[in-house]
C-alpha positions in Angstrom: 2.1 -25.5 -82.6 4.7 -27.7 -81.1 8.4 -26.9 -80.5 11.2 -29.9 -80.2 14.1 -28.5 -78.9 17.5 -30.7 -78.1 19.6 -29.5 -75.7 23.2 -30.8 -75.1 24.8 -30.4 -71.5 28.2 -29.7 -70.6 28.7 -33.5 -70.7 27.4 -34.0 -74.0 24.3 -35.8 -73.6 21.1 -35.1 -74.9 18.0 -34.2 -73.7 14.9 -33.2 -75.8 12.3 -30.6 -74.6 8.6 -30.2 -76.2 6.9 -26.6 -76.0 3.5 -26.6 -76.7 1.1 -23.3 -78.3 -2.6 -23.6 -79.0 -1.7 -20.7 -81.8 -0.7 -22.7 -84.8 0.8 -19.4 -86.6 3.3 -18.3 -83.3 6.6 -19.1 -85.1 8.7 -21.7 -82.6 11.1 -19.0 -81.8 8.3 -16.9 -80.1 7.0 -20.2 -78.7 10.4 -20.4 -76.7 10.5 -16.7 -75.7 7.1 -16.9 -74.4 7.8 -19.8 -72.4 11.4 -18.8 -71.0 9.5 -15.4 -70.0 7.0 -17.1 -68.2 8.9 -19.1 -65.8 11.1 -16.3 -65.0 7.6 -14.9 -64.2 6.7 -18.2 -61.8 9.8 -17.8 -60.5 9.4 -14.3 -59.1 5.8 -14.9 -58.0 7.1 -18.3 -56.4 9.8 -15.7 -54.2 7.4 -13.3 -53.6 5.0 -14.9 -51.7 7.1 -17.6 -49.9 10.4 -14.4 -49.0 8.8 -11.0 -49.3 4.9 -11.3 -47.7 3.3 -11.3 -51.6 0.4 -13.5 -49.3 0.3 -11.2 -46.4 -0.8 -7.8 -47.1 -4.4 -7.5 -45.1 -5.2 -4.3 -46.3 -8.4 -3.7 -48.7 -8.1 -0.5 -50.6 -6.6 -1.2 -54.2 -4.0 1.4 -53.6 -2.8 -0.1 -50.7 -3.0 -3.3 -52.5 -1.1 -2.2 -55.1 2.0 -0.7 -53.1 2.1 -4.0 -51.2 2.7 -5.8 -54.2 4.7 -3.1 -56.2 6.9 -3.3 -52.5 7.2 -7.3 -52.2 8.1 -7.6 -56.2 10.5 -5.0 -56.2 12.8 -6.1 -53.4 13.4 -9.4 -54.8 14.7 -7.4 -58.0 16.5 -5.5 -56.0 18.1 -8.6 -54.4 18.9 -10.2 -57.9 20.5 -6.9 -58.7 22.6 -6.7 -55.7 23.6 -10.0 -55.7 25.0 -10.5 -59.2 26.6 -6.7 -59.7 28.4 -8.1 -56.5 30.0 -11.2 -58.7 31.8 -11.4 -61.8 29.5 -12.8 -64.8 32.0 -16.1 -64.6 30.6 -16.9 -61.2 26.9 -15.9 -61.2 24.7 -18.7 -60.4 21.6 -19.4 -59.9 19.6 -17.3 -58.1 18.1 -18.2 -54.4 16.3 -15.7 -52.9 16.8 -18.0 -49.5 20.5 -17.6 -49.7 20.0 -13.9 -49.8 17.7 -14.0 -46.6 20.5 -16.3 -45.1 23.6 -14.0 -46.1 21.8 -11.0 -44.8 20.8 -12.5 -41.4 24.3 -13.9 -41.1 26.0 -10.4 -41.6 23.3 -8.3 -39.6 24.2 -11.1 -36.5 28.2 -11.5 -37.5 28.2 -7.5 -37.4 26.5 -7.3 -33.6 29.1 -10.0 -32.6 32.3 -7.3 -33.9 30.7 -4.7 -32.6 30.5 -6.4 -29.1 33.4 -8.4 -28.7 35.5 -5.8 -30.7 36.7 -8.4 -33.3 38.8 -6.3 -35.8 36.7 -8.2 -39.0 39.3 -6.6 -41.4 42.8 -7.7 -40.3 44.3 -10.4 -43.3 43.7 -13.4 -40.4 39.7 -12.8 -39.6 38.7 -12.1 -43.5 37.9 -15.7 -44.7 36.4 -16.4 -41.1 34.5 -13.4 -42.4 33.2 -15.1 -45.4 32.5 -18.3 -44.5 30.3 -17.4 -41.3 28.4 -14.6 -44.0 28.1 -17.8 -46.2 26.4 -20.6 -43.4 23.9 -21.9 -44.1 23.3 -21.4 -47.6 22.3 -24.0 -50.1 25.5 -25.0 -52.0 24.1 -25.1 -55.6 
């Protein structure tokens, strides 16, 4: 089974896609959902083992196995979750699981630096000073 799909970006140009199925009686719509299923599947694996230690578990017992993976897959769900309940559904994005790792570092480290040099981080003046150190060193997609 092949699947030709044309897709037209927000410029108006074309592009064509081809999705391919060794089972010639899937009908192309369950060609596509297969497909956009499994690369939200890659992508999750692909966060896992480079963000959450999917690689690194050394322990041996299938349970322990199990809750290691269970533990490194659900964290980056609970990331996603966090993160986009946080925004209004006009200004989710993609997803980076780096620029989560990022904001988090930045806010754990911003937060020891108020609570040592007594910055008041809530006064009108200090808020987008806030942000944008909360927001370094992210990938601007």
């Amino acid at each position: 089974m092949l699947v030709h799909v044309t897709y037209t970006n927000a410029k108006g140009k074309d592009s064509c896609k081809l999705y391919f199925s060794t089972d010639v009686s899937m009908p192309a719509k369950d060609v596509l959902l297969y497909y956009h299923s499994r690369f939200q599947i890659e992508f999750l694996y692909r966060d896992g083992k480079q963000h959450t230690g999917l690689n690194d578990s050394q322990a041996r017992s299938e349970n322990k196995l199990h809750f290691q993976f269970n533990a490194s897959l659900t964290s980056i769900n609970i990331a996603k979750v966090v993160h986009w309940l946080s925004l209004p559904k006009e200004e989710r994005r993609a997803f980076s699981m780096s620029d989560i790792k990022t904001m988090n570092h930045n806010a754990l480290l911003l937060s020891r630096f108020i609570d040592v040099f007594g910055i008041r981080p809530h006064y009108i003046k200090n808020q987008n000073y806030v942000k944008e150190l909360i927001l370094y060193g992210t990938i601007a997609a």
